[in-house]
N, C-alpha and C positions, 0 to 999 in steps of 0.2 A: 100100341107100338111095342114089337117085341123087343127081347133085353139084344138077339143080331143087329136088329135097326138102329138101337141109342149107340152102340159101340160103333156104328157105321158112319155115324152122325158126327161122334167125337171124334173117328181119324178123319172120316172128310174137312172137319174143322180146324183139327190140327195141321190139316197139310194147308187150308188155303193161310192161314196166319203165318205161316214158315213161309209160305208166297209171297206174302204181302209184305214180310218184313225184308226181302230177297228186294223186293222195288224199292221199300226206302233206302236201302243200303246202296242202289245201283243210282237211285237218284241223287245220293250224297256223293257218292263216287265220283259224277258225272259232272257236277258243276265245280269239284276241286280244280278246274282248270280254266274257268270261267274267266276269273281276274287276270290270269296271264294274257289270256287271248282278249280281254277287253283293251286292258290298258295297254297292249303293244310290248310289254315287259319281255316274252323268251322269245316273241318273232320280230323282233326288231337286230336288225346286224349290231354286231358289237363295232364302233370304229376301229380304225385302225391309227395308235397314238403316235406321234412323232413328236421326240425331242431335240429340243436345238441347245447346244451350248453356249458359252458366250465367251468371252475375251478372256486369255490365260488360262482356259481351261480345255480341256477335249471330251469328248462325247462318255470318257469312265466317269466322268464327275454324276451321269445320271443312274448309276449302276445301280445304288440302294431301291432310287424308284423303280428301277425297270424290273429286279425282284420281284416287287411287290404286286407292277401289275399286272403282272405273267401270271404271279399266284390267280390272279382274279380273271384269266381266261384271256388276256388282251395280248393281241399282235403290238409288238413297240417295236421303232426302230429309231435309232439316236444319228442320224449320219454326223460327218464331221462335216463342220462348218468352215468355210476356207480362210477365213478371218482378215479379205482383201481390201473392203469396202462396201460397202454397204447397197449399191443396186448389184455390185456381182455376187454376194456373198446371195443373198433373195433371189438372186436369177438361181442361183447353183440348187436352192433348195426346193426353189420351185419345180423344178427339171425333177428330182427327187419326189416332188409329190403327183406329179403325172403319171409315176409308174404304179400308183398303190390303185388298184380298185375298190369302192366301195368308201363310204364316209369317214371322213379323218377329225381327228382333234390335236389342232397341233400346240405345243407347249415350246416357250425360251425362256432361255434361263439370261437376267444381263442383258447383255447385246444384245444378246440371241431373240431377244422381246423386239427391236425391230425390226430384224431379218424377218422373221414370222407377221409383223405387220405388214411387211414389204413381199414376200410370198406368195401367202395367204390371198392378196387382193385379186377379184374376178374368178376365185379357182371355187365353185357351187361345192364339191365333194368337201370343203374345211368345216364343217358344222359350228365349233368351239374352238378360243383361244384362249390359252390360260399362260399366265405372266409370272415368273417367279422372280421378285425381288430384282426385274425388270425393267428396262427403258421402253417405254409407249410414246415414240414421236410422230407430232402430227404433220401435217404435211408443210412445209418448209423448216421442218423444226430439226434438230441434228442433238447428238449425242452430247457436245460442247456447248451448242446453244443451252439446253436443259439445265448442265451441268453449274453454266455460267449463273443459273437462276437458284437453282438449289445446289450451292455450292459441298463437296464432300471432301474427305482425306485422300480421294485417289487421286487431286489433282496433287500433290507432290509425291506422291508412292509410285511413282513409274518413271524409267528411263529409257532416252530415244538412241535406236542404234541402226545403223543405214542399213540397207541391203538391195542385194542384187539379182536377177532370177533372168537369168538372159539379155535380152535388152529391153529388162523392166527392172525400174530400180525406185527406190522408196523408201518408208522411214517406219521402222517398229517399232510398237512401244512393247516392254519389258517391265513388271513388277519389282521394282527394289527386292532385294532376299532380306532385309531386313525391314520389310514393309510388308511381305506377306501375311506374317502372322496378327500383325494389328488393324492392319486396314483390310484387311481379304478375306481374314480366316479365323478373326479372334475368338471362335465358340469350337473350333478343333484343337486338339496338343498341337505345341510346339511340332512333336515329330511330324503329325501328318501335316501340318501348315511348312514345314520345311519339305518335304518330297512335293506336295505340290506346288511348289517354290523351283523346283528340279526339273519338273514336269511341264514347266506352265511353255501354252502356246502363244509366239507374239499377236498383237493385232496391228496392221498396217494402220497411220495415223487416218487413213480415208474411213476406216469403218466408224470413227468418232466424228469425223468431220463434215463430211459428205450428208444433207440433209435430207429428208424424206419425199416422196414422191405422191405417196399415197398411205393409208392408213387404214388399214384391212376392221379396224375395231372398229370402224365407224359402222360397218355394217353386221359384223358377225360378234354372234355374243362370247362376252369375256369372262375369265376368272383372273382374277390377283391374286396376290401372294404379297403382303408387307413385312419385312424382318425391322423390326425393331430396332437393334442393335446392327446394323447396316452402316458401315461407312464407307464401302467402295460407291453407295447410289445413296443418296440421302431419303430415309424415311420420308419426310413430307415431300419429296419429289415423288416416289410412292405412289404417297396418297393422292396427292396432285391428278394424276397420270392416271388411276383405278376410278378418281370420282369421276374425271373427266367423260371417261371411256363405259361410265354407268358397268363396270365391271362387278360380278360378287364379289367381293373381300374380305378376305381374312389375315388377322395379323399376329404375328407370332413373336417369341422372344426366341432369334437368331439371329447372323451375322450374315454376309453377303450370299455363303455357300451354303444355304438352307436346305439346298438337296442334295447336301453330302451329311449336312447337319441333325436335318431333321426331313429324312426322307419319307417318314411315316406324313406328315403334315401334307407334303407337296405332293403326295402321292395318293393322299385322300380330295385333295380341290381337285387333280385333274380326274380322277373317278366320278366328284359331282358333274366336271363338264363333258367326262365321255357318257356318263348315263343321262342325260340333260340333251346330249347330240341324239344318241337312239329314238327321244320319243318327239323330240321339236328340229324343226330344219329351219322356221323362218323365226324372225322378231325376237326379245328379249325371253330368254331361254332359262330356264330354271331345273333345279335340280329335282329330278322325278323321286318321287315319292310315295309310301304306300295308298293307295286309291281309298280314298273314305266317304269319298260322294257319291251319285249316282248310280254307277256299274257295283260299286260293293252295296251299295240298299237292293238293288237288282238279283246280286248272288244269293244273296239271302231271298228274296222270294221265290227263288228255283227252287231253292233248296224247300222250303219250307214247301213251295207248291207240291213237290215230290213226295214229299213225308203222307202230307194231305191227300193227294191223290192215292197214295199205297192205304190209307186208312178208307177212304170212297173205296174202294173196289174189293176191301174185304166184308165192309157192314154190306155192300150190295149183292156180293156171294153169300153171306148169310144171309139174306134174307129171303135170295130166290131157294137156297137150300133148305129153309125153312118151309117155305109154299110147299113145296116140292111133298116135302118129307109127311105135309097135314094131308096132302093127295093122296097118300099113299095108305097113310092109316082110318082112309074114312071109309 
């Protein structure tokens, strides 16, 4: 073999091993996308989140969460809730959720837990319901009734004032100004517990009294929220209410208005139940999480398959260029 042939030999060789490393790096490439496309993770629709408020409050009370899950790519919309009674108030929101396309995860706050029970029912696009510091009533069961059972400080922190609206006329209730900050709001300053003292919207006595018709939890999966320190809903009604409803739960050290309080918390359970919507529609629904079963034991033998295959097809280019090259010098 002359010394033209061996240098011929060596860049032939050199080019197929820059080949060969060129496939493992394309097959490492190539299955970086494997686990999204298995597990449903970036082709699955984001929902679309709806917030309901609840009694004495209006739809700025979710502004901290709506922040946060904007940051995180999501359509949220808070409508105002009319605070009349309890089948109008779930008619009005339902009408509301007919206009959104694509999968929704609806959240109340309060009250607003069972407007959204009452909603929610029969409507397939609701994936998730999540309850913040929440009334979950079942069906004949009413704001008062619950109330009667897990008794709380909001039964003397509210006062009744009539009103009129045409010829419909009815009874409001009203938070004491000197009952907001201990019964409503004890985990904010004074300041911000007096402006939303200033702020607060009545609820017609029907939205407490008026019992349920149906119970949207019975079928669609739930998240909770339990404040601890809670005395407009009593913790153990709460909890009551979350076991009942086989909800996730989690429980925190705040006061009624958790999602003014602690809007990090409540804005992290309803992200477990919009990513939990994305990848399950029916049965008890869980919070999705990184894949470490099957399809990740699977990425990894792509991958590895690929490396392996780039290593097959360079020893078997040497070895025909080997033959090859004994041809030549015999």
């Amino acid at each position: 073999m002359t010394a033209s042939s061996g240098h011929d030999i060596r860049r032939i060789t050199q080019r197929l091993r820059i080949a060969a490393a060129g496939c493992a790096v394309t097959a490492l490439c190539t299955t970086t996308v494997v686990p999204a496309v298995a597990g449903g993770g970036t082709g699955a629709a984001k929902p679309t989140i709806v917030l309901v408020h609840g009694a004495f409050a209006d739809g700025s009370s979710w502004n901290g969460v709506i922040e946060r899950l904007e940051r995180r790519g999501y359509t949220v919309m808070a409508p105002a809730n009319p605070l009349r009674g309890l089948s109008s108030d779930a008619a009005y929101i339902a009408s509301v959720l007919k206009s959104i396309k694509g999968p929704v995860v609806l959240a109340g706050h309060s009250y607003g837990g069972a407007v959204i029970s009452t909603a929610a029912a029969g409507n397939p696009q609701v994936k998730s319901l999540v309850y913040i510091s929440a009334l979950m009533p079942d069906v004949g069961e009413s704001g008062m009734s619950l109330a009667a059972r897990f008794p709380s400080a909001l039964g003397t922190a509210t006062t009744s004032v009539p009103y009129q609206a045409g010829s419909t006329s009815g009874t409001d209730l009203y938070l004491k100004r000197d009952k907001v900050h201990p019964v409503f709001a004890a985990c904010l300053s004074a300041d911000r517990a007096n402006l939303l003292a200033d702020t607060q919207r009545p609820a017609a006595t029907t939205t407490f009294s008026e019992t349920a018709k149906v119970a949207a939890w019975k079928d669609i999966p739930s998240w909770a929220l339990v404040g601890r320190q809670d005395m407009t809903i009593n913790p153990d009604q709460e909890r009551f209410e979350a076991k009942r409803a086989h909800s996730h739960t989690v429980e925190i050290d705040t006061c009624h208005v958790s999602l003014i309080a602690r809007p990090d918390a409540v804005a992290d359970l309803i992200l477990q139940a919009a990513t939990a919507s994305s990848s399950t529609t029916t049965g008890s629904a869980r919070p999705t999480l990184a894949d470490t079963g099957a399809s990740g034991r699977s990425t990894g033998m792509v991958i590895l398959g690929g490396i392996t295959t780039a290593s097959l097809v360079t020893s078997l280019a040497l070895l025909l260029l080997g033959r090859g090259m004994r041809r030549r010098t015999r």
